[in-house]
VOVEXRO-346960 format. One record per residue (C-alpha): residue number from 1; residue in one letter; x, y negated, z negated. Coordinates in pm, 1 decimal. Example, Ala and Ser with C-alpha at 12.3 -4.5 7.8 and 13.67 -1.06 7.14 Angstrom:
<atoms>
- nr:rest:c1:c2:c3
- 1:a:1230.0:450.0:-780.0
- 2:s:1367.0:106.0:-714.0
</atoms>
This chain:
<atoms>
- nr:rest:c1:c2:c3
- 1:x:629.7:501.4:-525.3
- 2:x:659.7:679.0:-882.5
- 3:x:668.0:1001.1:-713.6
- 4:x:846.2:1036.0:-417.4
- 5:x:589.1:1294.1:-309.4
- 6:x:273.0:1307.1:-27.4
- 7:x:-64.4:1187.8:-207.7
- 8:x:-145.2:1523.2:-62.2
- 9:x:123.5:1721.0:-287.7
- 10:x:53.3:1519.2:-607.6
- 11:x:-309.1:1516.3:-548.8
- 12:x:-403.7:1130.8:-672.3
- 13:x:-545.7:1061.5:-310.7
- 14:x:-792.4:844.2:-406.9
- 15:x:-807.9:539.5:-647.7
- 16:x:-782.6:717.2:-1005.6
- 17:x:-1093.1:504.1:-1139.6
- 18:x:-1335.1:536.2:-839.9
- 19:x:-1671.9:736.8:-864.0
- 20:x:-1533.2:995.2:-624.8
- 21:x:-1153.5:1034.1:-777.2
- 22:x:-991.7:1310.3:-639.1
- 23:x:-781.7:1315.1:-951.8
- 24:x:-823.9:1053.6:-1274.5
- 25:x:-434.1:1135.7:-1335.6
- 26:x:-115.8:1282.7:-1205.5
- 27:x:-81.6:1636.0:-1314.4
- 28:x:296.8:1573.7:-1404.8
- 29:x:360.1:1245.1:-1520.8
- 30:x:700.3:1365.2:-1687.9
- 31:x:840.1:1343.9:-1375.8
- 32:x:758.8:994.5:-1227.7
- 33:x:1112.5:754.3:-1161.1
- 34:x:1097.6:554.0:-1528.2
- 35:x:1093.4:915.3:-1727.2
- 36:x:1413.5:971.9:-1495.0
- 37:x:1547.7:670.8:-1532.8
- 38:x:1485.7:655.6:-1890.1
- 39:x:1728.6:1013.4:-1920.5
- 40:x:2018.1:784.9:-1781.3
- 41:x:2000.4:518.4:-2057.2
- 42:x:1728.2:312.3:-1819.8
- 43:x:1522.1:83.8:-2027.3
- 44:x:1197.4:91.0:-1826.6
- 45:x:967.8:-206.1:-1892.5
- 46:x:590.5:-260.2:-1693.3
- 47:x:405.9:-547.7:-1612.8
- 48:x:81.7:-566.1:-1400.6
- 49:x:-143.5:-343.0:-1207.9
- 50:x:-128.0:41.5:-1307.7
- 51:x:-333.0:236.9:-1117.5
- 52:x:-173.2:547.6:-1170.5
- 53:x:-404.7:713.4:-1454.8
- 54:x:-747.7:608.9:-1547.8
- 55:x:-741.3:684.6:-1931.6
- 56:x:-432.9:593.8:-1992.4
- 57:x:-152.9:322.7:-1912.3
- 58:x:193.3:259.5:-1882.2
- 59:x:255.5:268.5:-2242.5
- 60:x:158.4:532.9:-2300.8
- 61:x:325.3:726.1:-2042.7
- 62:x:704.6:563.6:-2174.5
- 63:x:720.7:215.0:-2060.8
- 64:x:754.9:-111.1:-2230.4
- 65:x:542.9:-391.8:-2135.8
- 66:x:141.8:-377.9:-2054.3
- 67:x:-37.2:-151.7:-2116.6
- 68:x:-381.7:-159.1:-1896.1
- 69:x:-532.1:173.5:-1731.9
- 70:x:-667.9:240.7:-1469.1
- 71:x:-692.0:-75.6:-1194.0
- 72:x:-676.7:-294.3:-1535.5
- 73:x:-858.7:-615.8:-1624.3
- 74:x:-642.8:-893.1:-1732.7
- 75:x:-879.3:-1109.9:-1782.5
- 76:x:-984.8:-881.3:-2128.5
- 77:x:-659.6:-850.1:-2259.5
- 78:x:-592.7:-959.1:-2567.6
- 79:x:-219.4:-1097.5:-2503.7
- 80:x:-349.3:-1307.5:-2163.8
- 81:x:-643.9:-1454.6:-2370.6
- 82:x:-408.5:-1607.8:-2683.9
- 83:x:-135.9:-1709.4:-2357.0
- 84:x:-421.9:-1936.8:-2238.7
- 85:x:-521.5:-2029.5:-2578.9
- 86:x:-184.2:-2109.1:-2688.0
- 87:x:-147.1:-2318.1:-2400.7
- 88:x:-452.2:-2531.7:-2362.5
- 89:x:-530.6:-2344.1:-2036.2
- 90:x:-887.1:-2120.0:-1989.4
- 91:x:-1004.7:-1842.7:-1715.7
- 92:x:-1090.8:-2051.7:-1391.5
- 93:x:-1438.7:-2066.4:-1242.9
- 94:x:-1386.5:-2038.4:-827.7
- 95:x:-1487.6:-2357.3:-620.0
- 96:x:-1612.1:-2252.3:-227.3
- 97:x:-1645.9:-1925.1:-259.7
- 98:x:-1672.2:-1704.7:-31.1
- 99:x:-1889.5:-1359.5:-57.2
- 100:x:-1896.2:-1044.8:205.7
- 101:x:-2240.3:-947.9:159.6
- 102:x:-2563.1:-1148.3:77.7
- 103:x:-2702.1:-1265.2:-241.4
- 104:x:-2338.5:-1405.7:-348.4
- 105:x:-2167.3:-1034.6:-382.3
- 106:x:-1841.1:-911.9:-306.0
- 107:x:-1662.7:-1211.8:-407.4
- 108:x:-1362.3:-1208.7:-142.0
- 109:x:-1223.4:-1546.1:-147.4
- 110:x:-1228.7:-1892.7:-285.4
- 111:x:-1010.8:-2215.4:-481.1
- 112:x:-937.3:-2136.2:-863.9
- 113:x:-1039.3:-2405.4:-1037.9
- 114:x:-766.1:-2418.6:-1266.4
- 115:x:-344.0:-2486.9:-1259.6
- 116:x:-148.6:-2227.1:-1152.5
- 117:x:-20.8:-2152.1:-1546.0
- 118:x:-402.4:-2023.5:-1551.5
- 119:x:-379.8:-1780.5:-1295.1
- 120:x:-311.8:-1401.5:-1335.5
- 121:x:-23.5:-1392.0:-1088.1
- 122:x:150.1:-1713.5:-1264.8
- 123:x:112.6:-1512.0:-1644.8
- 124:x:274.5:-1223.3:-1486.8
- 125:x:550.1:-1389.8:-1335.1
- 126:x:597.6:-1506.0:-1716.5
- 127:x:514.2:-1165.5:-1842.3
- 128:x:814.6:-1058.4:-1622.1
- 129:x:1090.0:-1325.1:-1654.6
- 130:x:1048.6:-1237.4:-2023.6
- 131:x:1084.1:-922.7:-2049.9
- 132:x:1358.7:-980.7:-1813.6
- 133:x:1555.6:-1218.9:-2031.5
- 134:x:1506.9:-959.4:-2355.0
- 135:x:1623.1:-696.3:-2153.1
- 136:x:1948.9:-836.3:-2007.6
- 137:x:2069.3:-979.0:-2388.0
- 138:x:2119.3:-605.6:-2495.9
- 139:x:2324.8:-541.6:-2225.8
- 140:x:2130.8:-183.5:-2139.7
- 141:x:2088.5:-70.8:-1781.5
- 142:x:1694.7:-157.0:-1710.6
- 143:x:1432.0:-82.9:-1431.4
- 144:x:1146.2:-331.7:-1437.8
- 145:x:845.0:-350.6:-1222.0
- 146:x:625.4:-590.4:-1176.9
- 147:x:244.2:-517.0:-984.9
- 148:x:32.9:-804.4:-860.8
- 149:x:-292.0:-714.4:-805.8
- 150:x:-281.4:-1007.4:-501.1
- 151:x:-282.0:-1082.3:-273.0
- 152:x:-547.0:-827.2:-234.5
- 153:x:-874.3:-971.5:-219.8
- 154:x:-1040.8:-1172.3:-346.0
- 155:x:-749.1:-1413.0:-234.3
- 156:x:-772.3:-1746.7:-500.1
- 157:x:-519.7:-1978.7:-505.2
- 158:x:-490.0:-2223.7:-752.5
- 159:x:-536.7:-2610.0:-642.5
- 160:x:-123.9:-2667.1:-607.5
- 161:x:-155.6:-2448.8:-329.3
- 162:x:-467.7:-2411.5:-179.7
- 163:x:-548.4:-2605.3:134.1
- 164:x:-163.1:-2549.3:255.6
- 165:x:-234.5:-2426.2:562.1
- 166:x:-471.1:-2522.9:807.8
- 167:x:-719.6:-2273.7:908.7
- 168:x:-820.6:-2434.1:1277.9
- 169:x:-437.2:-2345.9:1348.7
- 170:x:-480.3:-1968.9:1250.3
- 171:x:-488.5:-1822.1:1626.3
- 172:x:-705.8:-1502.4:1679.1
- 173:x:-576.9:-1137.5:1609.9
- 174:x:-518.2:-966.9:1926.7
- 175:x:-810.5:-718.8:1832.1
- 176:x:-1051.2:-955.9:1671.4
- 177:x:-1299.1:-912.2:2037.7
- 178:x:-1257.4:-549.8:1992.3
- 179:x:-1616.4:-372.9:2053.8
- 180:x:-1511.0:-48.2:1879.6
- 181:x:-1513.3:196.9:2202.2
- 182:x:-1297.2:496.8:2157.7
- 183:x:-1347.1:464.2:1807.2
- 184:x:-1495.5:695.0:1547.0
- 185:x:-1839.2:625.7:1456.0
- 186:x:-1710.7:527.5:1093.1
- 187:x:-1533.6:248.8:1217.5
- 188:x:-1867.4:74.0:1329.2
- 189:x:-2078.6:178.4:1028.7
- 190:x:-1815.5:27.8:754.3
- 191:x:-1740.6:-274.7:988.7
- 192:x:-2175.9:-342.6:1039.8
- 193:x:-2279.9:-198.9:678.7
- 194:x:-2044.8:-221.7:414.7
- 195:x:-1941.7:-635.7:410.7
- 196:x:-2267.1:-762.9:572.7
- 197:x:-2204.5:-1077.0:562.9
- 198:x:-1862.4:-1048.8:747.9
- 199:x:-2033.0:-843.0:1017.7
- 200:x:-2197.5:-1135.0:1157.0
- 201:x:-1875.1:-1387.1:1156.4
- 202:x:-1695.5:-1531.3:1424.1
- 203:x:-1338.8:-1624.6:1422.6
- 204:x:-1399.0:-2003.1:1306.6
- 205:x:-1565.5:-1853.6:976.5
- 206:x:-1260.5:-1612.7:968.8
- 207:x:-1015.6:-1861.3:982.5
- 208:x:-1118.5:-1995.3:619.6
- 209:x:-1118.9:-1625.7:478.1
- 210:x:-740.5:-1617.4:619.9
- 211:x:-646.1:-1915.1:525.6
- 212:x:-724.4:-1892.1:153.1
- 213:x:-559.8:-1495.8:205.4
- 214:x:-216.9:-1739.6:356.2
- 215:x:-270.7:-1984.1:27.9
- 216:x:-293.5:-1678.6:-244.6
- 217:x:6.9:-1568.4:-58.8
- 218:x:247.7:-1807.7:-124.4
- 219:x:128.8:-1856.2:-439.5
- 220:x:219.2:-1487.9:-492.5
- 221:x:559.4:-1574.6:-355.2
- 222:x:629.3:-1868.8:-543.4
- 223:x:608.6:-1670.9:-867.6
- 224:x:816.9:-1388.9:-705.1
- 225:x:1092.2:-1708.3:-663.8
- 226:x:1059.8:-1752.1:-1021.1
- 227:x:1187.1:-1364.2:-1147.6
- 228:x:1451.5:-1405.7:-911.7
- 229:x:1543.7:-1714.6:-1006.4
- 230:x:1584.7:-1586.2:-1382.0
- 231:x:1844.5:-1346.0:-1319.2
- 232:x:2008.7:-1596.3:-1144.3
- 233:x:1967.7:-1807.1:-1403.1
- 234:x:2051.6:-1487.6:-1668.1
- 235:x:2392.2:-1393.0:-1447.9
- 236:x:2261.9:-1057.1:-1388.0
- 237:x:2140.5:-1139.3:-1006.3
- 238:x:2481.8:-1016.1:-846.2
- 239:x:2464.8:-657.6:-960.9
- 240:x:2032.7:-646.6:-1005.1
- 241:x:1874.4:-444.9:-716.0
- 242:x:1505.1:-628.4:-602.7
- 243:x:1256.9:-442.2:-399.7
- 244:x:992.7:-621.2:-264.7
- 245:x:679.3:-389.9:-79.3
- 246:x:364.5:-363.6:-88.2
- 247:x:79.5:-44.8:-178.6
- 248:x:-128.2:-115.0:161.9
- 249:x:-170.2:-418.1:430.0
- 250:x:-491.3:-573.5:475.4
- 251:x:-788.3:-576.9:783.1
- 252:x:-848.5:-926.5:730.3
- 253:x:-1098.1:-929.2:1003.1
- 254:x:-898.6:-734.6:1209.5
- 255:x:-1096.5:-499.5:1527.3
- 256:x:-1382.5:-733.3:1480.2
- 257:x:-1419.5:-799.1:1127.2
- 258:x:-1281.0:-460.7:899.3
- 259:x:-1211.7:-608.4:551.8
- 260:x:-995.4:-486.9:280.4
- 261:x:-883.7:-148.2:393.7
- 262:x:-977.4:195.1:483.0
- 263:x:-911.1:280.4:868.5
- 264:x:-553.2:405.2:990.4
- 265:x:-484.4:103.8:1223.3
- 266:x:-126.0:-74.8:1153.8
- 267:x:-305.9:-363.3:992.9
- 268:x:-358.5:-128.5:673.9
- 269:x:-65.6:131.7:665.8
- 270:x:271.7:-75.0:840.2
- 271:x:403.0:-310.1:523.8
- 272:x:671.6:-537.5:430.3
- 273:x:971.4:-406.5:276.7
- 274:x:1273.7:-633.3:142.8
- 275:x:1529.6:-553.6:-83.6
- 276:x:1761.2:-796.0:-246.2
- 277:x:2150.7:-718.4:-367.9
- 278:x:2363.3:-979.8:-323.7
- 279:x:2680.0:-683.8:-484.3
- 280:x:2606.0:-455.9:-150.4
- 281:x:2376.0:-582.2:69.3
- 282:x:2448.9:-873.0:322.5
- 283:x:2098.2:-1099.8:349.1
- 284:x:1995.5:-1074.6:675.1
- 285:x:2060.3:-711.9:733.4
- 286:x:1795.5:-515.5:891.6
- 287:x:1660.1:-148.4:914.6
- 288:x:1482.4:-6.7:1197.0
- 289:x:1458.3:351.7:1067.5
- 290:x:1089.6:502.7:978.7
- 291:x:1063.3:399.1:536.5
- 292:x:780.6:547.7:354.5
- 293:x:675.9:364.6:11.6
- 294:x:755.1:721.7:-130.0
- 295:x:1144.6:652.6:-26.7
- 296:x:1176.9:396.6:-314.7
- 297:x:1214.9:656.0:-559.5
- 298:x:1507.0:867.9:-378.6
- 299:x:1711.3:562.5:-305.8
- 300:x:1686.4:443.7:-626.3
- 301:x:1773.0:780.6:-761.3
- 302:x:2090.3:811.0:-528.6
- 303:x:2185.9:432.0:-604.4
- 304:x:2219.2:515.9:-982.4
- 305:x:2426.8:881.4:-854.3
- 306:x:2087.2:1097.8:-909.0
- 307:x:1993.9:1238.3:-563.6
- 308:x:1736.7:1485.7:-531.4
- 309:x:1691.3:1645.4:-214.8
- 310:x:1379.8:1788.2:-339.9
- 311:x:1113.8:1487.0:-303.1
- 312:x:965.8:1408.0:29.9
- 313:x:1060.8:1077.5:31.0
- 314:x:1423.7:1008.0:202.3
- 315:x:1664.8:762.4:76.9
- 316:x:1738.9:510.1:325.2
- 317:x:2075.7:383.6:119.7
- 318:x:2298.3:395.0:369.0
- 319:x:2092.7:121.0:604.4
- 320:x:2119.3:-116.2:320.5
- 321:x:2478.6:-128.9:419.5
- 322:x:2422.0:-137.5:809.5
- 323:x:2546.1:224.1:877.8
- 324:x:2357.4:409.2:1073.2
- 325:x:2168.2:746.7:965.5
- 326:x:1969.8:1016.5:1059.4
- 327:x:1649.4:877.1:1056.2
- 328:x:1288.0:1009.0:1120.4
- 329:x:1168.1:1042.8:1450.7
- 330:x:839.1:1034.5:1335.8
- 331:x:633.3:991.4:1002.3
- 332:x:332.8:1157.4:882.4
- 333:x:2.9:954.1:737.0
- 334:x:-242.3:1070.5:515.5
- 335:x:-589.0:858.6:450.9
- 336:x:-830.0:1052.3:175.1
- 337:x:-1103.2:790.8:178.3
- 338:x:-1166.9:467.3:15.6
- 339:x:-1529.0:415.4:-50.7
- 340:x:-1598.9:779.4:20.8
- 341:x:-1403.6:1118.0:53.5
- 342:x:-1321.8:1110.0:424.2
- 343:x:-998.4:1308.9:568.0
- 344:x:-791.8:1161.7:845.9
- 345:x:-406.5:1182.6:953.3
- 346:x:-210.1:1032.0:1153.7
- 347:x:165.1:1086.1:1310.8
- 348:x:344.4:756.7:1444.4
- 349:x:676.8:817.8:1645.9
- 350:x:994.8:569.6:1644.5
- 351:x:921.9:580.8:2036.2
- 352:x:558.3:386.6:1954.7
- 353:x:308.9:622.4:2030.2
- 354:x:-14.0:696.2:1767.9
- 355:x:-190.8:955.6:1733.8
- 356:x:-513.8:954.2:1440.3
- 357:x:-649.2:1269.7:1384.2
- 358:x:-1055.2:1260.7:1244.9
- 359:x:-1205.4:1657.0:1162.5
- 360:x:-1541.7:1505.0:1152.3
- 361:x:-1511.6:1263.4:1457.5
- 362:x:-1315.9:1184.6:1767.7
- 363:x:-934.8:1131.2:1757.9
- 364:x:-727.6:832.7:1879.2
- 365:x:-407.0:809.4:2097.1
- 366:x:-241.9:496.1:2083.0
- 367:x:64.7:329.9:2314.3
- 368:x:133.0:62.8:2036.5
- 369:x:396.8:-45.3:2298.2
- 370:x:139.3:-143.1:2552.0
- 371:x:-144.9:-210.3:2285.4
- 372:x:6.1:-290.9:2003.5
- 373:x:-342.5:-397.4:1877.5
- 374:x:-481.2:-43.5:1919.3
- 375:x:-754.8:-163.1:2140.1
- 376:x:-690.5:80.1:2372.8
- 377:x:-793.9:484.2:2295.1
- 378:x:-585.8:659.7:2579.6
- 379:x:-651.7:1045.0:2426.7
- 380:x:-831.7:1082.6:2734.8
- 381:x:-597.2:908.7:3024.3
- 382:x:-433.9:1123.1:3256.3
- 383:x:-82.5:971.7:3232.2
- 384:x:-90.7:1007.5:2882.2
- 385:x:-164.7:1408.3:2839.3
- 386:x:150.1:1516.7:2777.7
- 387:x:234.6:1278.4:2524.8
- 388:x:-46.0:1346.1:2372.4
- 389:x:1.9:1722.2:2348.5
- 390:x:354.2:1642.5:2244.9
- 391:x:187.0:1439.1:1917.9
- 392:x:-55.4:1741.0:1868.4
- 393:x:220.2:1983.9:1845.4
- 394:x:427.3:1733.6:1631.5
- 395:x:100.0:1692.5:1392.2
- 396:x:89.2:2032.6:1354.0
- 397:x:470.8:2054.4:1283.6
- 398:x:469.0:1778.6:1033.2
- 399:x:135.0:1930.3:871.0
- 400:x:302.9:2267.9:813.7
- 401:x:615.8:2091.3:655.2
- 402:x:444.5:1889.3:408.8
- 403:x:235.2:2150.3:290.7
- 404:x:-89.8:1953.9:369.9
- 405:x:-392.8:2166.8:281.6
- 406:x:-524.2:1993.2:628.5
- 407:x:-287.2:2201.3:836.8
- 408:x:-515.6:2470.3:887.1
- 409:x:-838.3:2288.9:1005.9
- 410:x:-553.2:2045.3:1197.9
- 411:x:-438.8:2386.9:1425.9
- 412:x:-736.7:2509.0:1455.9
- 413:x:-910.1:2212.0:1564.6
- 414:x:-635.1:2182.0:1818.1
- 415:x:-729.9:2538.7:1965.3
- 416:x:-396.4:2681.2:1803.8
- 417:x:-540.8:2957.2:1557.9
- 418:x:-238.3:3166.5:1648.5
- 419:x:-73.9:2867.3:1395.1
- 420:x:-339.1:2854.8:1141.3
- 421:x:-299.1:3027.9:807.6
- 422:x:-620.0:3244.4:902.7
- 423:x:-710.1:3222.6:507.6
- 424:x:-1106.8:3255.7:495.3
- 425:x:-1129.6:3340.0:885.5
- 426:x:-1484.3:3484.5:919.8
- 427:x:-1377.6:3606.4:1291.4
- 428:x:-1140.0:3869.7:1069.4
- 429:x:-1377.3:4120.4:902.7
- 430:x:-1033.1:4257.8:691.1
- 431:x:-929.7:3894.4:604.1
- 432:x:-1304.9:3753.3:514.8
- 433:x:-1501.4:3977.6:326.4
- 434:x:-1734.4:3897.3:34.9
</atoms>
């Protein structure tokens, strides 16, 4: 989002704080959106969940606001402690929680046992309309972002909202009875060995899990209605561009119980995007072009007359205004591993075909038309093959473009050496010599 580049190309693949980091930091952090904003007379304030260097935080790399590396822990800083203080208010204890694994671990859901005002999402949402309000009296052009860390887990709303929606009228995902065939063997061991306790639940004991996940939600959302209804309430809202999206969707007992994230299914990778700007952009208007999270930095670039051509994210400006453009035919995924290094990639066309490439495992072909659910692994089905050699070839395309360090092990996998880089080939005694 602060790049506009491939994970791949800026090499932060990985959460930044995690035992096996690719990277603890971006190598060039003088050229994320605020430093380019800030050259246009941008003030650039930060509230939230960083995530972006593990040593350091936003302060420190030019903003104005909080200042937590790393994932960040609210609940230790110093500011959010005298804000409860100074209000009467202290860190809730969770009633009915709920754990993943046994021996009460993995806290993943529960009721806060507190008033909203207590919460972390409800202090950021005051964090933010502050800052807001100071930033709009000096009249200065500004670019503010807010991060929730919700509604990933664990999801805890407070009691003003918790209980809002019914859980016995939550109706099963389409893939919750999937029994993992056609599936890498990965799939399986996370979904049986990493959440233990989820493993062995049915949809009834799902249904709770959701429901508090629905709850958090619109807590979430109900503080979102608060910034926006301070630059209404500031006279700024007009001209003020919002972008709502999120980092990554959720399993949510998805295929059978997954949790959190991890696997390239749509559950975890397809994500809300909404933007707000009431000068431009007629509410209601939609986009059906391919968006990438990385596109939020070009189109704000070329909204404020900065285009560069050079990022690998797109702007998508001109759908705002319900003009057509030349869109992407297909986009390119990238998964590095969560709770270990693991390589996949996937390509996903505008026409609704899949397909998930695995170095270490089997691949998946998808007809998210038909199975929308990706129950279905057709890689092997007759009346798919030339589809499916039509998504190799486009893999291989898209791998090449990108510059993925993949590409080679991607062609070459695919019986296509005449493609490959042949660096290190050890069937070319003048290329691979020691």
């Amino acid at each position: 989002m602060f790049t506009g580049h491939y994970a791949l190309k800026h090499g932060v693949g990985t959460s930044c704080d995690s035992y096996h980091a690719l990277a603890r930091n971006l190598p060039d952090l003088e050229s994320l959106l605020h430093h380019r904003l800030k050259a246009q007379g941008y003030r650039c304030g930060f509230a939230g969940k960083w995530h972006v260097d593990a040593d350091l935080g936003p302060v420190d790399h030019g903003f104005e606001g909080m200042n937590l590396p790393g994932y960040g822990d609210l609940k230790q800083e110093p500011q959010f402690q005298r804000y409860l203080r100074a209000n009467g208010l202290s860190y809730g204890s969770i009633q009915e929680p709920i754990y993943a694994n046994p021996g009460k671990q993995t806290l993943s859901a529960g009721r806060w046992n507190g008033p909203v005002e207590s919460t972390p999402t409800h202090y950021l949402a005051d964090y933010t309309t502050d800052m807001l309000t100071r930033f709009a009296a000096d009249g200065q052009p500004f670019f503010l972002t807010c991060q929730f860390w919700g509604p990933h887990s664990p999801y805890l709303p407070s009691p003003e909202f918790a209980g809002r929606h019914d859980p016995r009228a939550i109706p099963p995902w389409i893939n919750f009875d999937d029994d993992h065939q056609g599936k890498p063997d990965s799939v399986t061991r996370f979904n049986s060995d990493f959440y233990r306790t989820f493993a062995n639940y049915r949809w009834s004991d799902w249904q709770q899990v959701i429901a508090f996940c629905y709850d958090f939600t619109t807590m979430i959302d109900a503080q979102i209605g608060r910034i926006v209804d301070r630059l209404d309430q500031l006279g700024v809202a007009e001209n003020t561009i919002v972008i709502f999206e999120s980092d990554h969707g959720d399993s949510l007992g998805c295929h059978h119980g997954l949790f959190d994230k991890g696997h390239m299914y749509q559950e975890d990778y397809r994500i809300p995007l909404l933007v707000r700007w009431p000068a431009r952009v007629c509410a209601g208007t939609k986009c059906d072009e391919l968006v990438y999270n990385m596109d939020l930095m070009p189109i704000i670039l070329d909204i404020i007359g900065q285009p560069d051509d050079l990022l690998d994210g797109k702007s998508f400006l001109p759908c705002l205004g319900g003009t057509p453009q030349a869109g992407r035919d297909a986009i390119y995924l990238e998964f590095h591993g969560l709770k270990y290094l693991y390589s996949q990639r996937a390509v996903v066309t505008k026409e609704g075909y899949k397909y998930i490439f695995t170095p270490g495992d089997q691949d998946e072909f998808y007809d998210l038309n038909q199975d929308p659910g990706e129950l279905h692994n057709v890689i092997a089905v007759d009346s798919y093959r030339e589809r499916v050699e039509d998504l190799r070839h486009k893999m291989m395309e898209m791998a090449g473009q990108v510059g993925d360090p993949l590409a080679d092990c991607i062609c070459k996998l695919f019986g296509h050496w005449d493609k490959a880089s042949k660096t290190a080939d050890p069937s070319d005694p003048v290329r691979y010599r020691l």
